[in-house]
N, CA, C and O of each residue as an XYZ file, in Angstrom:
740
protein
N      80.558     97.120     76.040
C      81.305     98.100     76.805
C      80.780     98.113     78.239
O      79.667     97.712     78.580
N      81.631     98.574     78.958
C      81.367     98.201     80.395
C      80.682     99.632     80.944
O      81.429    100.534     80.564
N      79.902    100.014     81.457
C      79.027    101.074     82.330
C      79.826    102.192     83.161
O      79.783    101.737     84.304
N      80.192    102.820     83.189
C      81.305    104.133     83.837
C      81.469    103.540     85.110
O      82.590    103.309     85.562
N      80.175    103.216     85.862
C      79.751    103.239     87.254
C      80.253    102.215     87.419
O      81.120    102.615     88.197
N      80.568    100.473     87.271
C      80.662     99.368     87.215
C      82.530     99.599     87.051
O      83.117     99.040     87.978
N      83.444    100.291     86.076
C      84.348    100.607     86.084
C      85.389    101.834     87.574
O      86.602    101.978     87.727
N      84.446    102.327     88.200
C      85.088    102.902     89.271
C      84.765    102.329     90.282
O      85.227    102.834     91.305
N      83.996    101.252     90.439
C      83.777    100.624     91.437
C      85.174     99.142     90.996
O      85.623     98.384     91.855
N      85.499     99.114     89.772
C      86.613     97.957     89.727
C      87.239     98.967     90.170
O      87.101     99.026     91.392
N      88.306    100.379     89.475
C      88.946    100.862     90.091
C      89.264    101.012     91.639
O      90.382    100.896     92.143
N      88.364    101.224     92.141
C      88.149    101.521     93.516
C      88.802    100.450     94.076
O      89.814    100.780     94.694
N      88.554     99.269     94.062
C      88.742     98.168     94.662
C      90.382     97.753     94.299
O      91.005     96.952     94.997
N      90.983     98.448     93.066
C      92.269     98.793     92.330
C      92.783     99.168     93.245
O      93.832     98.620     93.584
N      92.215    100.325     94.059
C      93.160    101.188     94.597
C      93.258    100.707     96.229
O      94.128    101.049     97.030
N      92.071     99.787     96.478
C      91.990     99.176     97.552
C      93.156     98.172     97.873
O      93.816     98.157     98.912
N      93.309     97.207     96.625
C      94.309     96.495     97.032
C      95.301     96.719     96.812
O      96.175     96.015     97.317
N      95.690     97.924     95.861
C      97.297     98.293     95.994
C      97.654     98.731     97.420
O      98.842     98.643     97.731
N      96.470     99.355     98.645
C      96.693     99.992     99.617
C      96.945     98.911     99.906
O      98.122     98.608     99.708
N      96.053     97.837    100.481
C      96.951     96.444    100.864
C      98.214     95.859    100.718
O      98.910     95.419    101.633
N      98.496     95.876     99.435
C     100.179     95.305     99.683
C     101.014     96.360    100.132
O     102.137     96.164    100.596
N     100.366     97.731     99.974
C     101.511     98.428    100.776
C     101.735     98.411    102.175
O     102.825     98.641    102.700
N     100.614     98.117    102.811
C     100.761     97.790    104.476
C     100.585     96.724    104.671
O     100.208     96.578    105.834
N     100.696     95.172    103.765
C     101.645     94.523    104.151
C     102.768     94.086    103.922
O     103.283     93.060    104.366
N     103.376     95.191    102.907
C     104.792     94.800    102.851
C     105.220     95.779    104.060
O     106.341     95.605    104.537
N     104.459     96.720    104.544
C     105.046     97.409    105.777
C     105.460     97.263    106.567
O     106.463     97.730    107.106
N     104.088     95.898    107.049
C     104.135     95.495    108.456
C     104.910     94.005    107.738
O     104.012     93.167    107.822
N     106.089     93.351    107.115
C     106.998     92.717    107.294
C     107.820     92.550    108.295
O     108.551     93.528    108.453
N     108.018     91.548    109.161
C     108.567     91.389    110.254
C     110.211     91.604    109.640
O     110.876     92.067    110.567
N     110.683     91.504    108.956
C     112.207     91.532    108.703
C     112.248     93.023    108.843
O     113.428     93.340    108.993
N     111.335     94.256    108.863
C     111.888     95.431    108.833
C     112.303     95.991    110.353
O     113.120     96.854    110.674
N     111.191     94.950    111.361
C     111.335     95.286    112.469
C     112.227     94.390    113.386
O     112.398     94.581    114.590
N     112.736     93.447    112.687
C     113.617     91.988    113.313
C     115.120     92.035    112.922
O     115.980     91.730    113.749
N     115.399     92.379    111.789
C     116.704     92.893    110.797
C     116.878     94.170    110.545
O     118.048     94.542    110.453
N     115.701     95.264    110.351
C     116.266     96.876    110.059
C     116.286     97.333    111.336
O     117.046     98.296    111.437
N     115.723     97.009    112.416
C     115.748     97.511    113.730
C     114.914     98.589    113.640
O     115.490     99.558    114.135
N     113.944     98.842    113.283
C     112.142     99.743    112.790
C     111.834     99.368    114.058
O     111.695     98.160    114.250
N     111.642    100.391    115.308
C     110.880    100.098    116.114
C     109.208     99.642    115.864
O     108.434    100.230    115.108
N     109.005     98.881    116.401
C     107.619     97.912    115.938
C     106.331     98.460    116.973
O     105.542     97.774    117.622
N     106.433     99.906    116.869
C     105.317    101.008    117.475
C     104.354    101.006    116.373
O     104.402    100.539    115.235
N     103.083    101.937    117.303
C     102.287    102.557    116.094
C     103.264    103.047    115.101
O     103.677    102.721    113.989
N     103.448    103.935    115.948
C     104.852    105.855    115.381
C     105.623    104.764    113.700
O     105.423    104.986    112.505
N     106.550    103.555    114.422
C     107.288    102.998    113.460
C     106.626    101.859    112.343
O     107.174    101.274    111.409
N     105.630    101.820    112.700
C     104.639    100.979    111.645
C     104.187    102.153    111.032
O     104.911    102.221    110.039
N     103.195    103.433    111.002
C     102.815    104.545    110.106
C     104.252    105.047    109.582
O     104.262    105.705    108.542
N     105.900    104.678    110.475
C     106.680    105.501    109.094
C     106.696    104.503    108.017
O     106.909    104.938    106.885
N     106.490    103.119    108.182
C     106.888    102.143    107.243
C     106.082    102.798    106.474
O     106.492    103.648    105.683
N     104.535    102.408    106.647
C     103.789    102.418    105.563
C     103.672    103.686    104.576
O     103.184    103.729    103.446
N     104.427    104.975    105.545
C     104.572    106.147    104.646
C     105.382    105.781    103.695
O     105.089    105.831    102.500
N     106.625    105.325    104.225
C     107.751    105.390    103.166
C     107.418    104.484    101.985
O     107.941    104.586    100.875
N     106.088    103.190    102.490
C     106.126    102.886    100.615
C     104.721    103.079    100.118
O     104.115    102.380     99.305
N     104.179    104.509    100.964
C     103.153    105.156    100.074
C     104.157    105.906     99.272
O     104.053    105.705     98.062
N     105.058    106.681     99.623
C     105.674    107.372     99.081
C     106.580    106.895     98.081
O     107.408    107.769     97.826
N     106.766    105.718     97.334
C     107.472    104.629     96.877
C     106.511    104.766     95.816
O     106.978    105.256     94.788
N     105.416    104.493     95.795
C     104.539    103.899     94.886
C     103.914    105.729     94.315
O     103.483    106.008     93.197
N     104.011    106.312     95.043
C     103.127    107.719     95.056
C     104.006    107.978     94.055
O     103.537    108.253     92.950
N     105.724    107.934     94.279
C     106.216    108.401     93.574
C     106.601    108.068     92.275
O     107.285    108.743     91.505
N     105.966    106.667     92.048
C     106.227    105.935     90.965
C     104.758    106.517     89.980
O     104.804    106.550     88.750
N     103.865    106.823     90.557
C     102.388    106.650     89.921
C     102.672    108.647     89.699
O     101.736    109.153     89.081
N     103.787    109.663     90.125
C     103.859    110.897     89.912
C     103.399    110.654     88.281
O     103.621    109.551     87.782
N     102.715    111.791     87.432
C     102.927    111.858     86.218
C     103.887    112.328     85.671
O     104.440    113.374     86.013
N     104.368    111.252     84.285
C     105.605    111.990     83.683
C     105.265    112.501     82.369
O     105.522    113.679     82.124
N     104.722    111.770     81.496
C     103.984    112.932     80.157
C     102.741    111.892     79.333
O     102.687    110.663     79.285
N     102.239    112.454     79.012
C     101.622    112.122     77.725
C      99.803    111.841     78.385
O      99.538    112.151     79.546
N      98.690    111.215     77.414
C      98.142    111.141     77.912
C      97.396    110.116     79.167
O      96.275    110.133     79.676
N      98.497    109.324     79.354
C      97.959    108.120     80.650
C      98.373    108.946     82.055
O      98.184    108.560     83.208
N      99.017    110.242     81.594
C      99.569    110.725     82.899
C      98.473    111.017     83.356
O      98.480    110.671     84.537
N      97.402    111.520     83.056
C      96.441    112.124     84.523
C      95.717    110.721     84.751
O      94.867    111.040     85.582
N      95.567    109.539     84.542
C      95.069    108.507     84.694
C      95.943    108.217     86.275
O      95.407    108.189     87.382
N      97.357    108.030     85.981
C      97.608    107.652     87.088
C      97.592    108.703     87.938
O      96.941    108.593     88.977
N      98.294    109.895     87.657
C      97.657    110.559     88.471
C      96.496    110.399     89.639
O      96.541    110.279     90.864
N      95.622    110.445     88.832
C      94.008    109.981     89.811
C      94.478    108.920     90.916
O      94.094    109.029     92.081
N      95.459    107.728     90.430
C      94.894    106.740     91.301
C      95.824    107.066     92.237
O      95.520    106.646     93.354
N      97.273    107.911     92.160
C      97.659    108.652     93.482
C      96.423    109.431     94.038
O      95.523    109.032     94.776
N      96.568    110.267     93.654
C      95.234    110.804     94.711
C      94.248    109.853     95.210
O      93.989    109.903     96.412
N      93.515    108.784     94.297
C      92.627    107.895     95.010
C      93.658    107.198     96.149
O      93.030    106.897     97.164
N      94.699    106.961     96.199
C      95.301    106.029     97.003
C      95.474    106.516     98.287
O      95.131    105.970     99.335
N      96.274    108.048     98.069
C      96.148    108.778     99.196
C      94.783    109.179    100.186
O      95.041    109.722    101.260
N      93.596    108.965     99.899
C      92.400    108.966    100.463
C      92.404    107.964    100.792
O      92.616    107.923    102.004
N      92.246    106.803    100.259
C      92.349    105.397    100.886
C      93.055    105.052    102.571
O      92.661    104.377    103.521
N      94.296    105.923    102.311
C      95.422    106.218    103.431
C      94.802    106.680    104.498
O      94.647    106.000    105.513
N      94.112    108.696    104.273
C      93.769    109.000    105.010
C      92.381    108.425    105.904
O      92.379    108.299    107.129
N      91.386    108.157    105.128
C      90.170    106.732    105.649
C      91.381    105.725    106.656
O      91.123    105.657    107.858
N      92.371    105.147    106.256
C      92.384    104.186    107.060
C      92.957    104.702    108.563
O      92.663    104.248    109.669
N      93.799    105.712    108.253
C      94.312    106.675    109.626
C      93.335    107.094    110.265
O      93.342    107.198    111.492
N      92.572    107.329    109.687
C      90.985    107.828    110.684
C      90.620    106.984    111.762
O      90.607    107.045    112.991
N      90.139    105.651    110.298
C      89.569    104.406    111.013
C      90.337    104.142    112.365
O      89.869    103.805    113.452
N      91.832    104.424    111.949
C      92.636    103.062    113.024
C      92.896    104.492    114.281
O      93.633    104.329    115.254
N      92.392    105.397    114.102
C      93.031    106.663    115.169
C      91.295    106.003    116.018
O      91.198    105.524    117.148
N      90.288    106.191    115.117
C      88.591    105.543    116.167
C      89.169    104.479    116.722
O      89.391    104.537    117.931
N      89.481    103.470    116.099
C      90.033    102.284    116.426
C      90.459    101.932    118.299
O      90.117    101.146    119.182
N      91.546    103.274    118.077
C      92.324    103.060    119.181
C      91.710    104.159    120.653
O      92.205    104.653    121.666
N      90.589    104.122    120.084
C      89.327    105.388    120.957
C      89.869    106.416    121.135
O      89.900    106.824    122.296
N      90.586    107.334    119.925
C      90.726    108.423    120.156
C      89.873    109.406    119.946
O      90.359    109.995    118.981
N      88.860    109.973    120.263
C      87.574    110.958    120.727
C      87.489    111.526    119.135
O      88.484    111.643    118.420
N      86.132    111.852    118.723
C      85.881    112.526    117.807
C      86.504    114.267    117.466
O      86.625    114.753    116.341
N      86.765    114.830    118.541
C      86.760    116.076    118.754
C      88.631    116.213    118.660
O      89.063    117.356    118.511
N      89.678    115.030    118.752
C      91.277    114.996    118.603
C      91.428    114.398    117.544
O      92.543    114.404    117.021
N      90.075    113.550    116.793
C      90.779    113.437    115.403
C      90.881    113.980    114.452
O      91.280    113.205    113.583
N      90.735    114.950    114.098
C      91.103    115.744    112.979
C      92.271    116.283    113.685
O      93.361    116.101    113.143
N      92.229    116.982    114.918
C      93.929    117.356    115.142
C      94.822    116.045    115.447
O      95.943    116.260    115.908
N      94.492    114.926    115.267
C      95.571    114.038    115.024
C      96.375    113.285    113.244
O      97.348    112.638    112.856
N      94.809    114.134    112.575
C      95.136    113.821    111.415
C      95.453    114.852    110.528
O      95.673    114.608    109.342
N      95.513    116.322    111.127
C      96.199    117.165    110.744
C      98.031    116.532    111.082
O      98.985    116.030    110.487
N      97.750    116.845    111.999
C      99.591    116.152    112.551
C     100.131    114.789    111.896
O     101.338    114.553    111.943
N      99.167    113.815    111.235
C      99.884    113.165    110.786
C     100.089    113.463    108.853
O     100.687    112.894    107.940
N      99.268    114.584    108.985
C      99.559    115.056    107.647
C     100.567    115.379    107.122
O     101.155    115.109    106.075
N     100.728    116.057    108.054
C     102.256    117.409    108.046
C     103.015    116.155    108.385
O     104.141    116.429    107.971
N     103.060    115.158    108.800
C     104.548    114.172    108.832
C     104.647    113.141    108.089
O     105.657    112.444    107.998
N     103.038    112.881    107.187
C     103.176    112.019    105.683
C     103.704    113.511    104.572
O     104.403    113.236    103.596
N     103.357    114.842    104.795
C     104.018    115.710    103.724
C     105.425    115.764    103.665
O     106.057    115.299    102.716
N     106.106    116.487    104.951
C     107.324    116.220    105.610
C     108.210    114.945    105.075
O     109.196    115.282    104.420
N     108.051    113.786    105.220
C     108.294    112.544    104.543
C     108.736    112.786    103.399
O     109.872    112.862    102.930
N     107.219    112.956    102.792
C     107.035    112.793    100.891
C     108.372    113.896    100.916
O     109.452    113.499    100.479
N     108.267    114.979    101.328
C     109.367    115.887    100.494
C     110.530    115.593    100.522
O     111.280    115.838     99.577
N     110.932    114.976    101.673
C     112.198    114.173    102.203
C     112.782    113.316    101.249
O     113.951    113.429    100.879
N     111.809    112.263    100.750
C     112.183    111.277    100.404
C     112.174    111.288     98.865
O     113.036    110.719     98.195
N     110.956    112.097     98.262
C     111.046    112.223     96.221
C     111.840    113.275     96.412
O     112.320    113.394     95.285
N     112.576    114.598     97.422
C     113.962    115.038     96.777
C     115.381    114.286     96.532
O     116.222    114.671     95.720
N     115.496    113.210     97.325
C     116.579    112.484     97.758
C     116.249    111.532     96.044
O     117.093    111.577     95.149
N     115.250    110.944     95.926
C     114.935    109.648     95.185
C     115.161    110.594     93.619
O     115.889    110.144     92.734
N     114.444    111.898     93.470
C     114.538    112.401     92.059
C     116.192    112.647     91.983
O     116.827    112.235     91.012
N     116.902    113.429     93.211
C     118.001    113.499     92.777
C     119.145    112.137     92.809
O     120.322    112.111     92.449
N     118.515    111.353     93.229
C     119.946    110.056     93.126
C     120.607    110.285     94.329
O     121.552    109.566     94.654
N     120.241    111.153     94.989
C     121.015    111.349     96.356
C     120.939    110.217     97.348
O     120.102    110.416     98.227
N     121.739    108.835     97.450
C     121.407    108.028     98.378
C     121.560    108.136     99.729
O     120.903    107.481    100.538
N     122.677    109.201    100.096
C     122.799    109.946    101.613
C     121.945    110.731    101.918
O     121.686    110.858    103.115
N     121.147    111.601    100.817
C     120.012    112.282    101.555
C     118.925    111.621    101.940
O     118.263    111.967    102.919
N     118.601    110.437    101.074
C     117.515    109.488    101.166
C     118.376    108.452    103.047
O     118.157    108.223    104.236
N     118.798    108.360    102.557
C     119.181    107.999    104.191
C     119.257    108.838    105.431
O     118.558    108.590    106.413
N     119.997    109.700    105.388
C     120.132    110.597    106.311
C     117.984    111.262    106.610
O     117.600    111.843    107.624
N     117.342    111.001    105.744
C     116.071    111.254    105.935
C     115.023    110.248    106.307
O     113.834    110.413    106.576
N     115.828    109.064    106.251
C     115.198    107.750    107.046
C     115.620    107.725    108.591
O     114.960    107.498    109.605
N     116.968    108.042    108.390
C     117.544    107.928    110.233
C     116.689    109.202    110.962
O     116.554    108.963    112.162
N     116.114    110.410    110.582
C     115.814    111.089    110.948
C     114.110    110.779    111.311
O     113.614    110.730    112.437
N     113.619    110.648    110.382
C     112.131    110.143    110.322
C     111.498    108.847    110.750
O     110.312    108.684    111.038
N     112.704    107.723    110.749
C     112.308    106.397    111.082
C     112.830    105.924    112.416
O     112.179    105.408    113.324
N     114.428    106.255    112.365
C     114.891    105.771    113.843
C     115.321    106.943    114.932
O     116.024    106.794    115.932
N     114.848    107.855    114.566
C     115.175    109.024    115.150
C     116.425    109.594    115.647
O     116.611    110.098    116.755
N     117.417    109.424    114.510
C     118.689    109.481    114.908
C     119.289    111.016    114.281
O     118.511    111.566    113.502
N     119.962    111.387    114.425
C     120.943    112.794    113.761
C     121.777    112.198    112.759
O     121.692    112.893    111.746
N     122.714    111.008    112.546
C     123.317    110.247    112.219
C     122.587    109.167    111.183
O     121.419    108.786    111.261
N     123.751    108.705    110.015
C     122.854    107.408    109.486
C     123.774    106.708    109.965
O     124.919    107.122    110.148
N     123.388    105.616    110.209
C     123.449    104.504    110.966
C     123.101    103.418    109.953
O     122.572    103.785    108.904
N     123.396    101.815    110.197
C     123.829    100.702    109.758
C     122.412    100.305    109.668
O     122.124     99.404    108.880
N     121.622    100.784    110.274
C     119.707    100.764    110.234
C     119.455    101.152    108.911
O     119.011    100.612    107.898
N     119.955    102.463    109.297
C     119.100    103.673    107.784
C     120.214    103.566    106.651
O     120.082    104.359    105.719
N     121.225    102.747    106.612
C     121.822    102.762    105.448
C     121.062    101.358    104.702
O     120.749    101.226    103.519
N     120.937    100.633    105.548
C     120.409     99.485    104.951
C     118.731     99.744    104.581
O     118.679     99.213    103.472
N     117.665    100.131    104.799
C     116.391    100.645    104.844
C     117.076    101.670    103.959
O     116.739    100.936    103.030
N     117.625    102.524    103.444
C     117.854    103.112    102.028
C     118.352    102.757    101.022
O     118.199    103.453    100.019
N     119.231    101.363    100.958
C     118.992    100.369    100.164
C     118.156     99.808     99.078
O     117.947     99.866     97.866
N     117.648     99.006    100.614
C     116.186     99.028    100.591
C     114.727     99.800     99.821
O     113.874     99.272     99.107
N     114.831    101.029    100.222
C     113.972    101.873     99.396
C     114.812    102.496     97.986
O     114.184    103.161     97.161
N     116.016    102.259     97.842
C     116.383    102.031     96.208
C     115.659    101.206     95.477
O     114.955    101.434     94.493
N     116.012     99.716     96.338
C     115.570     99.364     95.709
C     114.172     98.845     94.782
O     113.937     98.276     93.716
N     113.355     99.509     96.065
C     112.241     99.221     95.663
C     111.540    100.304     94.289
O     110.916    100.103     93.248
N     111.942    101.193     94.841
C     111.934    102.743     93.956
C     112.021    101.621     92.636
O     111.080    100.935     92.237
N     113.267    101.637     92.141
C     113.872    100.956     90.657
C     112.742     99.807     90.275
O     112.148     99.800     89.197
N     112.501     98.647     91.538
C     111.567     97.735     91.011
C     110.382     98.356     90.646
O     109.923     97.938     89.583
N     109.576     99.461     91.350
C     108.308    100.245     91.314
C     108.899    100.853     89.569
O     108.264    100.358     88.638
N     109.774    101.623     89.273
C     110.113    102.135     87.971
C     109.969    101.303     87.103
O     109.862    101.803     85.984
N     109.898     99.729     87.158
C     110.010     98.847     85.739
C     108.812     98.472     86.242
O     108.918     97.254     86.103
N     107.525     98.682     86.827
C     106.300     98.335     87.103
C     105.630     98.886     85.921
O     105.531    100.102     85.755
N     105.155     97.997     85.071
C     104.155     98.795     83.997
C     102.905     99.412     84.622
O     102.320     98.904     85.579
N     102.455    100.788     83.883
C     101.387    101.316     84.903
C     100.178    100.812     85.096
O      99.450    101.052     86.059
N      99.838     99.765     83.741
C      98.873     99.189     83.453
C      98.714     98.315     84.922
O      97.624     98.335     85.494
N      99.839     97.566     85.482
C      99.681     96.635     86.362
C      99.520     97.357     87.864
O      99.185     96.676     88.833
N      99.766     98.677     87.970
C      99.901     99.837     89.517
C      98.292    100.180     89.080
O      97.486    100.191     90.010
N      97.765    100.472     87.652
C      96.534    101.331     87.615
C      95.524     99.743     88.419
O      94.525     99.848     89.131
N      96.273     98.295     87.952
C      95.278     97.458     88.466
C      95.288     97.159     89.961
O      94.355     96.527     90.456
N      96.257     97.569     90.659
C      96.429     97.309     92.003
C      97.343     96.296     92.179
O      97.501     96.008     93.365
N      98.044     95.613     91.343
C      99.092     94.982     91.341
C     100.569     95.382     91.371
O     101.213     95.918     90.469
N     101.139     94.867     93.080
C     103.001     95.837     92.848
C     103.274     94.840     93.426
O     102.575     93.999     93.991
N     104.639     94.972     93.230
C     105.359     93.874     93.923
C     106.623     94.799     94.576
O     107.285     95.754     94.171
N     106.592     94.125     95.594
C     108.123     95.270     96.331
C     109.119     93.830     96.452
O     108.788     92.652     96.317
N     110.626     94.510     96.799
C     111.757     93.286     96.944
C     111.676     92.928     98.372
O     111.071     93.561     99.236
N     112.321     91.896     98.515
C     112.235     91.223     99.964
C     113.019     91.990    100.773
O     114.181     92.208    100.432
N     112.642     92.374    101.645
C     113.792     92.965    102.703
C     115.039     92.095    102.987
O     116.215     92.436    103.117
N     114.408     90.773    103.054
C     115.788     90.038    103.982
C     116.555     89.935    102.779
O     117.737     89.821    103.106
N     116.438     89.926    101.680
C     117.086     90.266    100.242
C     118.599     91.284    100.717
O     119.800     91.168    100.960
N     117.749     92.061    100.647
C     118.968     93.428    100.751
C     120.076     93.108    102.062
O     119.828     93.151    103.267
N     121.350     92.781    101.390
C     122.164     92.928    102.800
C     122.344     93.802    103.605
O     121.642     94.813    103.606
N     123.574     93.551    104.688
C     124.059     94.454    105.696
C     125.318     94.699    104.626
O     125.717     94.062    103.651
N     125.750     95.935    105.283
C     127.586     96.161    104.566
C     128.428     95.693    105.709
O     129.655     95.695    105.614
């Protein structure tokens, strides 16, 4: 049998590289070359929200007892997140004394998001899930031929994340669909 300590340090590293494929399926050039994702800080942190929130919402618990398992590794994942927003806010020499009020503010607009996007996704609502991308991603009032396609898009990934066994999300293994996949209408 393997040692508790020796097992959260594999976990850990679980939750390390699921954070990885989520920011780099983020930073995919087709989102910013074909969805028209402005290719800012601002529009690189909404990518990577929208498929924390993809996977967050896939790893939500639904019953029995593996639910607080995954559970955990949302929460571990979301720390992972906030560490790296830290890192990359030092990164960009923003002063010790504005980062926590920069990571308050980006709290409230990874929460903001999340609520946006698992009301739209639990209810099947594909216009709310859009109309909450044009708002959050391209900053529009309107959905637009951007945010209809990027809600697609996050259908489809949602559905692929849903047939993800948890066994393979608890190991840090996801796979998202190709962007250039998803057409235009």
């Amino acid at each position: 049998m393997i040692p508790a300590r020796f097992r959260r340090i594999s976990r850990a590293g679980n939750i390390r590289a699921l954070y990885g494929m989520i920011v780099t399926q983020a930073r995919t050039a087709a989102f910013y070359t074909g969805y028209g994702v402005p290719d800012t800080v601002q529009g690189r942190f909404d990518l990577i929200v929208l498929h924390l929130v993809l996977v967050l919402h896939r790893l939500a618990p639904r019953s029995g007892p593996p639910a607080k398992a995954i559970s955990g590794v949302g929460q571990e994942l979301f720390d992972v997140f906030c560490r790296d927003l830290d890192d990359n806010l030092r990164e960009m020499g923003v002063g010790d004394l504005r980062v926590p009020k920069e990571m308050c503010r980006f709290g409230e607009a990874f929460y903001g998001r999340q609520a946006a996007y698992n009301g739209a996704l639990a209810a099947g609502d594909g216009q709310a899930l859009e109309k909450a991308l044009a708002r959050n991603i391209f900053g529009a009032t309107g959905v637009d031929e951007r945010a209809a396609r990027l809600g697609r898009y996050a259908r489809a990934a949602a559905a692929q994340l849903d047939a993800t066994e948890e066994g393979a999300l608890i190991g840090g293994k996801v796979i998202f669909p190709d962007p250039e996949a998803i057409v235009h209408d």
